[in-house]
N, C-alpha and C positions, 0 to 999 in steps of 0.2 A: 516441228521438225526435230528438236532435240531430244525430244521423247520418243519418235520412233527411232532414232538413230539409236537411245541407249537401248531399246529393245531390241532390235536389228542385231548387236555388239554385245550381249548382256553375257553370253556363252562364250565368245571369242577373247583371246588377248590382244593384245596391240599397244602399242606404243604413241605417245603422243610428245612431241621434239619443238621446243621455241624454234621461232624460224631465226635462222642466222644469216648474216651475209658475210661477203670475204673482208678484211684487213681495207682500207683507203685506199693503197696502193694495189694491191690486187685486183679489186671493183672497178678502178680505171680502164683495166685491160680485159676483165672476164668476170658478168657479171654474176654466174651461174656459180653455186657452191662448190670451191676445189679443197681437194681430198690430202693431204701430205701424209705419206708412210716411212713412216720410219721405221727400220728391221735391227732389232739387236739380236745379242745374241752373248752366251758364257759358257765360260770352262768350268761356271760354279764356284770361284772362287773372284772372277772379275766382270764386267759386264760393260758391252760394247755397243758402238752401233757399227753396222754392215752395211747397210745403204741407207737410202732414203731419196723418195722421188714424188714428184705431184701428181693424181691419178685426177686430171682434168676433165670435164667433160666436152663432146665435141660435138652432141646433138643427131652424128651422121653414125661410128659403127662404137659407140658409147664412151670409151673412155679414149685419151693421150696420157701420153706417160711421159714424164721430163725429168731427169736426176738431176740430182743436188750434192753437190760439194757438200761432204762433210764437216769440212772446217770452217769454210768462208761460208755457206748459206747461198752460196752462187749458185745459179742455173745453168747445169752442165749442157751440152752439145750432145746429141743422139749418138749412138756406137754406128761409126762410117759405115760397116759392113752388115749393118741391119735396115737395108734402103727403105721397106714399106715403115719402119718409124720416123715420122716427118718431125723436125723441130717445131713448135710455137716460137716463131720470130716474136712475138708481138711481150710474152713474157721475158724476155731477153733484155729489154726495157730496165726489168726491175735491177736497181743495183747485187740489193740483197733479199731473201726471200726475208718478210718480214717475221720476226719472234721464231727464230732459226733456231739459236740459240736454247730459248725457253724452251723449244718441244725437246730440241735434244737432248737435252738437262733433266728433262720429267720424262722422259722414255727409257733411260736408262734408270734414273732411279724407280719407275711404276715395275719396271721386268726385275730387278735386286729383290723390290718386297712384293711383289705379287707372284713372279711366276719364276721363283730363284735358281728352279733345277729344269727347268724347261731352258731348252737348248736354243730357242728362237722363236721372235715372237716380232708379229709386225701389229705394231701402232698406229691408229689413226688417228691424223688430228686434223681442223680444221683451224683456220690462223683468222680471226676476227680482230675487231679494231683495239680489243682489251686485252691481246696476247695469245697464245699458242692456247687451244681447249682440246684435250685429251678425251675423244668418244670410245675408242673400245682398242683392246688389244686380243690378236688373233695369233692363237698356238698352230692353227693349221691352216696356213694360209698358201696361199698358189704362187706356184714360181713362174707364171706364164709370164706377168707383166716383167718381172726383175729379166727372165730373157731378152725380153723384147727391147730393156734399154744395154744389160751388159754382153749380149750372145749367147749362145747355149750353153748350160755349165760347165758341162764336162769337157767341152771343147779343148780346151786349155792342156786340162789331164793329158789328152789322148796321147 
């Protein structure tokens, strides 16, 4: 079998990823790998973070979205006027999102030396039982989900 597979594959690329699971306290409440994004963002001169939320999976229309307290690593409550986003009661649980801290710390410094004149960049990490693991940062990433927990952007502006 592993020789037709490397044949099968010998032309293609692809990736191959240890399997990971979530954080102790996480895996109590959700056993399926959750996603934590963190969005910074600079003036070029300092560098920040903008949001940051869990992209959970739910099995039924793929992802939930749950923000996060910046400062505390708390899991924030849904924006009241955006009804079809349902809370996860059941992550509400967690005191604090575990290695909060750690991602936010390496988020803002991965976007200072990696992507310093890039005006915003969303992080992904996943949060396992040895601390916050940094998979990939995204210069063009979609504002659908940040909608769906803060409302539409411009809203505010108008």
């Amino acid at each position: 079998a592993y020789f037709a597979w490397r044949k099968a594959t010998a032309e293609m690329d692809y990736l191959i990823q240890p399997c990971y699971e979530n954080a102790p306290s996480i895996r109590e409440i959700h056993t399926e790998l959750i996603t934590l994004r963190v969005l910074t963002k600079t003036n070029c001169k300092t560098w920040d973070i903008d949001f940051a939320y869990l992209e959970i999976p739910n099995g039924v229309s793929g992802y939930q979205f749950q923000a996060v307290d910046l400062i505390s690593g708390q899991l924030l409550p849904s924006v009241p006027e955006m009804k079809h986003v349902l809370d996860i009661w059941e992550f509400h649980q967690l005191a604090l999102l575990p290695h909060w801290q750690q991602a936010a710390a390496l988020a803002v410094r991965a976007h200072e030396a990696l992507a310093p004149e890039i005006f915003s960049v969303a992080w992904d990490f996943i949060l396992v039982e040895d601390g916050a693991m940094l998979l990939e940062g995204n210069s063009s990433w979609g504002v659908c989900s940040l909608q769906k927990l803060r409302g539409p952007l411009l809203a505010k502006m108008v």
